[in-house]
C-alpha positions, 0 to 999 in steps of 0.5 A, spaced: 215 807 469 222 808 467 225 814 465 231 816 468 237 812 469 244 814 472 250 810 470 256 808 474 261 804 470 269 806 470 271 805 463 270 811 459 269 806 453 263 802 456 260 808 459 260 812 453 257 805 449 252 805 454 250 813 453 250 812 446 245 806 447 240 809 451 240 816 448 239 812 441 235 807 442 230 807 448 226 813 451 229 814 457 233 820 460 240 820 463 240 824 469 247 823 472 254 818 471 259 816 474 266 812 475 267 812 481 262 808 487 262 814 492 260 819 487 255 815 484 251 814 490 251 821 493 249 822 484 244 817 485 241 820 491 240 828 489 238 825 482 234 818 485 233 815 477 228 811 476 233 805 474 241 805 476 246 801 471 251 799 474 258 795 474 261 792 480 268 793 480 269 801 481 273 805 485 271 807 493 265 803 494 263 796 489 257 795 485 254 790 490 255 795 494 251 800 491 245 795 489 244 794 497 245 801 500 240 803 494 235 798 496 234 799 502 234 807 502 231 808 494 226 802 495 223 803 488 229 804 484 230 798 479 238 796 479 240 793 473 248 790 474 252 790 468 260 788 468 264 782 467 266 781 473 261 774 473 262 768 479 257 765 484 259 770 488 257 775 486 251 773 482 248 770 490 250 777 493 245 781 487 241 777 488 240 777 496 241 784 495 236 784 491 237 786 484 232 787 478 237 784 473 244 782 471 247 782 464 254 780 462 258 785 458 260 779 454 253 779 451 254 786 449 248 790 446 243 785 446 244 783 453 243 790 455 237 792 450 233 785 453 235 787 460 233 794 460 227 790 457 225 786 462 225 791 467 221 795 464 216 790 464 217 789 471 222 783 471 228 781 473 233 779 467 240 775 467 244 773 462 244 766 459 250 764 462 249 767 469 243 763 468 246 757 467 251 758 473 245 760 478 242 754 482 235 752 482 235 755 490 239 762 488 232 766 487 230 764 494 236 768 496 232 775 493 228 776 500 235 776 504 239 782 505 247 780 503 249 783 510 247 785 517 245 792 517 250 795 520 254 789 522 260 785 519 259 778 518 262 773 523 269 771 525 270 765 526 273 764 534 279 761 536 280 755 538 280 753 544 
C-alpha cells in the first residue's frame, strides 16, 4: 500500500505543483522534499516512503542515480521519474535500474495522476511518447543493474 511519498524536484514551481497534487487529490502523505540529489537521499532514507518521485537532472547526485542507490538499499520503495529530461538514454538507464514509472513533465497533471495510478496498482506506467521511444526489448532490461556495484564501466584500452 502507498502512502508515503518523498519528492525530489529542483524547481520550486514543479514541486510546489506537484505538492499541491498530491495533498488535493490523492490519499498519500508527503513526509519529505528536496532540490538537491544528496539531501534527497540522506531524506529518503531517515523517511523511507513508500513511493519517491522524482526528476533526473537535480544537483549533487541525478535522478538515475537516486533510482539505483534506492533500489538496492529500500528494495520495496516504488520510484516513480518525472522530468523532461526524455531521451533513450536515459529511458534504458530507468529502466536497468528498474523503475516503477516514467511520466514526462509534458504530459502534465494527467500523466502524473495515471503514474501514481498505475503504481499503486502494482504497475509500471510511461508516458505515451516514452512508450513509443522504448523498443520492443527495453523492458527486458528491467532485470539488469545499470551499473556494476561499485564499479565504473569499462575503458576502452589503447591501441596497440
Amino acid at each position: 500500500m502507498i502512502k508515503r511519498v518523498y519528492l525530489i524536484e529542483d524547481e520550486a514551481m514543479v514541486l510546489d505543483f506537484c505538492s499541491e497534487y498530491i495533498r488535493t487529490f490523492t490519499d498519500m502523505e508527503i513526509v519529505g522534499s528536496s532540490g538537491n540529489g544528496q539531501e534527497a537521499l540522506k531524506g529518503v532514507m531517515e523517511t523511507k516512503p513508500d513511493l519517491v518521485l522524482v526528476d533526473i537532472r537535480l544537483p549533487e547526485v541525478n535522478g538515475l542515480e537516486i533510482l539505483s542507490i534506492l533500489k538496492r538499499k529500500l528494495p520495496e520503495c516504488k520510484v516513480l521519474i518525472f522530468t523532461a529530461t526524455v531521451t533513450p538514454h536515459t529511458i534504458r538507464t530507468a529502466l536497468q535500474g528498474g523503475v516503477d514509472g516514467f511520466v514526462e513533465k509534458a504530459e502534465g497533471l494527467q500523466g502524473l495522476k495515471h503514474g501514481f495510478e498505475a503504481v499503486k496498482e502494482g504497475k509500471r506506467y510511461f508516458s505515451p511518447h516514452i512508450k513509443r521511444m522504448m523498443s520492443p526489448y527495453d523492458d527486458d532490461l528491467s532485470s539488469r543493474a545499470p551499473f556494476a556495484a561499485g564499479k565504473p564501466p569499462a575503458q576502452p584500452g589503447p591501441k596497440s
